[in-house]
N, C-alpha and C positions, 0 to 999 in steps of 0.2 A: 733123634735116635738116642742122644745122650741120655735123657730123658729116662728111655724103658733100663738103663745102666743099675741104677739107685732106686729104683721100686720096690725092690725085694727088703733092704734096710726100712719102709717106712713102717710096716708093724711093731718094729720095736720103739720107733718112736709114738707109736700110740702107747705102747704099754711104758714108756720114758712116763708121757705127760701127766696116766694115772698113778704112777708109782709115785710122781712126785707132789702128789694135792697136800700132802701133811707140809714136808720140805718149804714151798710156796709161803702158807702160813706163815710157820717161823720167819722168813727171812724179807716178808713181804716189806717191812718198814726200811729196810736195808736197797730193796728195787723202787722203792716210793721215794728214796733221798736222792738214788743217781740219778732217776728220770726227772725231779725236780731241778736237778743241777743243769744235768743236757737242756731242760726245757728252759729256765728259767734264766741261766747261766750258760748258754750255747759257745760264748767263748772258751772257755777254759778246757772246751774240747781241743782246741789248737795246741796248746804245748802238750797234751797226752797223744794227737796225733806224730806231733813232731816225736817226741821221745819212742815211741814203738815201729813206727816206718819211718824212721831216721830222715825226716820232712825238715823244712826249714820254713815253713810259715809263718809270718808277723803275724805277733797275738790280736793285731785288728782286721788279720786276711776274711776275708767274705764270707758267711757260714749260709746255707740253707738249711731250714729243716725237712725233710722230707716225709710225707708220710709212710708210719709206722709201722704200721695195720695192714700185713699181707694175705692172701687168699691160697690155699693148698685144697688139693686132693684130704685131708685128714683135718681141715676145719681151717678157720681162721688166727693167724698167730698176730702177736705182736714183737716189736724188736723194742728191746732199750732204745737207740739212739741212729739213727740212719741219716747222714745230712752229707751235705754236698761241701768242701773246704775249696776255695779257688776253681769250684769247675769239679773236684774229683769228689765219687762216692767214695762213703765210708758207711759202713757198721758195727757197732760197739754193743758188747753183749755184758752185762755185770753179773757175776757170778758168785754168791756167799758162799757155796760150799761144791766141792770136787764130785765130775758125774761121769760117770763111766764112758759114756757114750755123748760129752758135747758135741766133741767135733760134728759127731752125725745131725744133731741139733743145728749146727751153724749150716753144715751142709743144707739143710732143709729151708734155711732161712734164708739162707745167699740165695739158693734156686729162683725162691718165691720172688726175692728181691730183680733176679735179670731175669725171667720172666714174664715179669710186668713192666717192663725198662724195655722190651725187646725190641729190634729194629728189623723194618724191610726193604731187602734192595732184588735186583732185579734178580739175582741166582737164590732166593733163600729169605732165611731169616740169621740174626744175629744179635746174640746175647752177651751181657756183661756181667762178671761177677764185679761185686764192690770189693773195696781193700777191706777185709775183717779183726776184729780184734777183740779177747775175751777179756774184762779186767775183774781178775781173781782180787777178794779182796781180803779173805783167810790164806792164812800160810805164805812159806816161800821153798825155791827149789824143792818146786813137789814135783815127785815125778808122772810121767806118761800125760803129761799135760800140752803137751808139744804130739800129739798122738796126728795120724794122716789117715783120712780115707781113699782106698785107693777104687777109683773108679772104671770099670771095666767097657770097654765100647764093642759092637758087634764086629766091627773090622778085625779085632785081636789087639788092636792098639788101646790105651792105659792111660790115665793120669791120678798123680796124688795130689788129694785136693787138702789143703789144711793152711791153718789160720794164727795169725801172731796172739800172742799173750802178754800181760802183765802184772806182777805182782804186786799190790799195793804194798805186805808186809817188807818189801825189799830194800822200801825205802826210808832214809830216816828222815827227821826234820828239818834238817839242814838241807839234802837233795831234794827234798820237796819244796823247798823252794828256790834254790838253784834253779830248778829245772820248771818253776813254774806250775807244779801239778798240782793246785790246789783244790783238785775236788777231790782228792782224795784223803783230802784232811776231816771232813766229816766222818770216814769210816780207819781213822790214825788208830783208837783206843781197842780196834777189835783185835791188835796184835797184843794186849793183858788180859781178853777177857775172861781167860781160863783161870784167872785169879781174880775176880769180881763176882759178885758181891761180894761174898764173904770170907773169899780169901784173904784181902787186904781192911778188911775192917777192923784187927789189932793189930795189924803192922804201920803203926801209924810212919816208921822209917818210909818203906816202898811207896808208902800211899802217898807222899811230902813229894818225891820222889816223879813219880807219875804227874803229880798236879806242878810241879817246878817246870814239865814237858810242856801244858798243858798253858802255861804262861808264858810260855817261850814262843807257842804258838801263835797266842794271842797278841804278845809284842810285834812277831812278824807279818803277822797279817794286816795287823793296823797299818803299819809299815807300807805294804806293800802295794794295798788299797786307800790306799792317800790319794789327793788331786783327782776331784769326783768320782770316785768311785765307790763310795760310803754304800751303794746298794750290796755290790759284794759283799762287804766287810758282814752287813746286817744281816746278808742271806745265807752265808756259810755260818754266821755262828750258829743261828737258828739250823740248820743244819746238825752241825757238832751237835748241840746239845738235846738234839732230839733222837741221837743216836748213843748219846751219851748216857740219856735217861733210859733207853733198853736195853743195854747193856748190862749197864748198872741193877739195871733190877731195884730189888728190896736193899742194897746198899745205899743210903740217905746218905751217909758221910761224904763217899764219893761224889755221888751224882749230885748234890748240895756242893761241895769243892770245886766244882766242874763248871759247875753254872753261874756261883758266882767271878770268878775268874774270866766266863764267858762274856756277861751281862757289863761288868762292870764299865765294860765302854764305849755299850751300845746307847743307854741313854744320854750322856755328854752328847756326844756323837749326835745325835737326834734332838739333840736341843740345841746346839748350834746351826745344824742346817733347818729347824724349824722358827726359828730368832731371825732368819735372813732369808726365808721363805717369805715372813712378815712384814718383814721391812719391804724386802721388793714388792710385795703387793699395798703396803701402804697402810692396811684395815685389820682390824681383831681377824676377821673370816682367815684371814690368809693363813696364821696362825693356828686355827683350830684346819684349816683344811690339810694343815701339813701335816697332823695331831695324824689324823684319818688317815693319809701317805704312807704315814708308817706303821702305825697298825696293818691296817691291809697286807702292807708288806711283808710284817712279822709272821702272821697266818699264810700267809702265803708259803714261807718258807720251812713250815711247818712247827712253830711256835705256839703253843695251848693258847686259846684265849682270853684266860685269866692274866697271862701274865704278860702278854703281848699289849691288853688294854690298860696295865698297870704301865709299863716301860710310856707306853704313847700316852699316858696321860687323859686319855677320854674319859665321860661319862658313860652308862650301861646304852643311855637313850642312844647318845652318838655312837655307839658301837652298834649297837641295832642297825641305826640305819644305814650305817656304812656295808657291814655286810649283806643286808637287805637289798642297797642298790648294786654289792658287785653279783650277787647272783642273778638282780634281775639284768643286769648286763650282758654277764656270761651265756644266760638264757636265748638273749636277743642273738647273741652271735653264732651260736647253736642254730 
């Protein structure tokens, strides 16, 4: 019966999804870097869980991923990131830009989510909503963001259903890593970019300024991603910098300042653990297969592949065929 509650809100969510087809576009590089992150990097959901529902998780607590892809009355949706922490659901929505009507959004995607979760016992059925959570990655104290939908039942009885938030711009470099949250270092720069490109293209002060942030980043990251954990370190730059370069736009100075600052110590990096890749296998091959390790890797994290095969050092041949076999891989697993 809850159910017939919330049917009357779904029409606007149809006219939500076609209002927003332009929206999508623009901001799609920006949903393509956190779903790489959740995907790729499924830990670093632990401290953003811990910091928005005041959780105490150990950043190695158990993650599942759950599938994404849920089924509605008004078509098939997908969620950012849906995964299980120690046993409990979660869902995490990423959000570029302020929409009138999220909430009703989430509402629609929780449903879908404990409706297909739902359980049978002898009186009924029984459903679970997930813990939810939007992470705004523009602005901070914006208001009506904290908004509730209040749900109506035939009984006469009521509930307000509504979902925690978090603002990336809230935080600075330092509590970002205090606190662990480093996925959301990939989308750090989108708090200047009302002065990018070309606003900061003759302020070479501000622009010094930005890029001294920018290195401060990079020191602590290294930092923090020490004692194996060098995929991190490779996957968020590539990260950063791929949101760095649309940001950026047509400012070369920038986006050039940015990248190198980024790069600068991703190949060391990759040349030590491809040197002792070598050694422990004993043969040239082991060497050249580490070559390929980290290519793969770089594109993975959404790194062009010009410059991924420059960093890893391969030839065109070996890049061919490296990519050749992860798609025919990917294919097989498909």
């Amino acid at each position: 019966m809850a159910v017939v509650g919330i049917f009357p809100i779904r029409p606007f969510v149809i006219i939500l999804v076609r209002k927003e087809v332009s929206e999508v576009k623009n901001s799609k590089v920006f949903d393509n870097v956190f779903k790489t992150v959740c995907e790729r990097l499924p830990q670093l959901l632990v401290p953003l869980v811990n910091e928005v529902f005041k959780t105490n998780y150990p950043e190695d607590a158990k993650i599942v991923q759950l599938r994404n892809e849920h089924h509605t009355v008004s078509g098939n949706i997908i969620t950012d990131a849906y995964v299980t922490i120690e046993g409990d659901s979660y869902h995490i929505e990423c959000q570029s830009s302020d929409m009138k009507i999220m909430i009703v959004r989430m509402l629609e995607y929780d449903l879908a989510i404990a409706l297909e979760s739902k359980s049978e016992s002898n009186d009924g059925y029984r459903i679970e909503f997930p813990k939810s959570c939007v992470v705004y990655l523009r602005g901070k104290d914006i208001p009506n963001r904290d908004k509730k939908v209040k749900v109506h039942f035939p009984d006469g009885s009521e509930y307000d259903y509504s979902v925690e938030y978090i603002e990336v711009e809230g935080y600075n470099i330092r509590e970002i890593f205090e606190k662990r949250l480093l996925m959301f270092l990939p989308f750090y720069i989108l708090r200047y970019e009302k002065n990018l490109p070309t606003g900061w293209k003759k302020d070479e002060q501000r622009r010094n300024r930005l890029l001294e942030e920018f290195k401060e980043i990079q020191a602590k990251l290294e930092s923090v991603t020490a004692n194996d954990k060098e995929e991190v370190y490779v996957d968020l730059i590539g990260l950063i910098i791929k949101v760095s370069d649309y940001v950026c736009g047509s400012g070369k100075v920038m986006k050039d300042g940015v990248r190198d600052i980024m790069n600068g110590r991703v190949l060391p990096l990759m040349s030590d653990k491809l040197k002792e890749k070598g050694r422990a296998e004993g043969r040239a091959e082991g060497i050249l297969d580490g070559k390929v390790e980290v290519f793969l890797n770089m594109l993975k994290s959404g790194m062009n592949r010009q410059e991924a095969q420059s960093l890893a050092d391969i030839s065109d041949e070996h890049a061919e065929i490296a990519i050749k076999q992860f798609e025919d891989e990917s294919n097989s697993v498909k």
